[in-house]
C-alpha positions in Angstrom: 0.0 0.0 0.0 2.4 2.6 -1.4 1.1 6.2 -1.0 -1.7 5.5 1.6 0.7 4.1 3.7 3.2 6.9 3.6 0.9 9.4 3.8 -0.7 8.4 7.1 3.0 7.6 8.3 4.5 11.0 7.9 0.9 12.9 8.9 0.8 10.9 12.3 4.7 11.2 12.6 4.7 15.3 11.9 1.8 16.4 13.8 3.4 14.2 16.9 6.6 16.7 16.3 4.4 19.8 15.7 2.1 19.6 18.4 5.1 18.4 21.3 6.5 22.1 20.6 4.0 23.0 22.9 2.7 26.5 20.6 -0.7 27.3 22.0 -2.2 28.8 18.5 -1.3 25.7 16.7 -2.7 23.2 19.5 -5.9 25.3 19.5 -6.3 25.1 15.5 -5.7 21.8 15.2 -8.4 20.8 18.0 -10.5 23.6 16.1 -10.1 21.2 13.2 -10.7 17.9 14.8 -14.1 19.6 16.4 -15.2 20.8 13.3 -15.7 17.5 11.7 -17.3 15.9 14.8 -20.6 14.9 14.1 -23.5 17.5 14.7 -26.5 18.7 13.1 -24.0 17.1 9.9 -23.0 13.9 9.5 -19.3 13.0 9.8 -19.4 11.7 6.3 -21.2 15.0 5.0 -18.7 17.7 6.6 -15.5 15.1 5.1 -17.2 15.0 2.0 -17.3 18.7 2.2 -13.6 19.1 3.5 -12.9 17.1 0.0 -14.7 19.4 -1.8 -13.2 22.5 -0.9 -9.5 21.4 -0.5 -10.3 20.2 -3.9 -10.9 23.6 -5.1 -8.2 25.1 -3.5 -5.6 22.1 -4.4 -4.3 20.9 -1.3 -3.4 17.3 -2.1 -2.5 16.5 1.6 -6.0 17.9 2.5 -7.4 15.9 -0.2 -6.0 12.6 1.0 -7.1 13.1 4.4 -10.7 13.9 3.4 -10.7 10.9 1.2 -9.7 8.5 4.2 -12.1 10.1 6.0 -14.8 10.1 4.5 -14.3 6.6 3.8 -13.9 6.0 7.3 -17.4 7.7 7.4 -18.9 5.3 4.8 -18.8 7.8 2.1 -19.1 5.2 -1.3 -17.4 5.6 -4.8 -20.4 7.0 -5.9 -20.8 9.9 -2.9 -16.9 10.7 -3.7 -17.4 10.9 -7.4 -20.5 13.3 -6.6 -18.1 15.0 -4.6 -15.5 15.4 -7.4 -17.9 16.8 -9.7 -19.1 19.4 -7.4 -15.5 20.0 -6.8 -14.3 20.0 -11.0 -18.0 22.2 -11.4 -16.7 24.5 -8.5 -13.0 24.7 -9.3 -12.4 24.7 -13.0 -10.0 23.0 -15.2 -7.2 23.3 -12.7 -8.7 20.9 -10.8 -8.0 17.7 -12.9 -4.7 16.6 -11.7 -6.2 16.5 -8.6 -8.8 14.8 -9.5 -6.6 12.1 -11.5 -4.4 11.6 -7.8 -7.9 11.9 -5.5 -9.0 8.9 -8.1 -5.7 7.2 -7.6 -5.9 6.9 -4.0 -9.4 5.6 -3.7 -8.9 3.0 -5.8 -5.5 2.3 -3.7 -8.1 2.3 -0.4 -10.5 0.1 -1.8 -7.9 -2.4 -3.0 -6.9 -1.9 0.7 -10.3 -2.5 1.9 -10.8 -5.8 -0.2 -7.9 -7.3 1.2 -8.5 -6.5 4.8 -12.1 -8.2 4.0 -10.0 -11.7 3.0 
């Protein structure tokens, strides 16, 4: 599980280094984040599927990857994602494709992921 694998290794493995330095503004933006997504009058899945959509736009490929996982880990299906996308491609333009061919990439890299944990 190439880039899935990596990815969650060195976001676990920085944020551990960035929140130890003990800066107050950071800790308190990153728990912003975390209770931002909680689920609420939205669903966990709707607010990741959300996340996607707007880092999509604004072409944050880390942010992209998380949202994808998450919203996975939400239930979100291939079909809800590719929804997503197309909000995302309607929303953002042209620009957005590469992002679109490496948000593809890595869903199809989860689900092989996700067959294989099912064996």
């Amino acid at each position: 599980m190439g880039n899935y694998a990596e990815f969650v290794r060195f976001r676990q493995e920085m944020n551990k280094k960035i929140l130890e330095q003990g800066n107050l503004d950071i800790k308190r933006f990153f728990a912003l984040d975390e209770k931002t997504y909680q689920e609420g009058s939205l669903s966990k899945k709707v607010k990741e599927l959300m996340g996607l959509s707007a880092s999509m736009v604004l072409r944050c490929d880390d942010c992209i990857a998380y949202h994808i996982i998450q919203a996975r880990a939400a239930g979100a299906s291939r079909d809800e994602l590719f929804e997503t996308f197309s909000i995302s491609l309607l929303a953002g333009g042209s620009i957005v494709i590469p992002h679109l061919r490496r948000a593809v990439a890595l869903m199809e890299e989860l689900e092989k992921s996700e067959d294989v944990s099912r064996e």
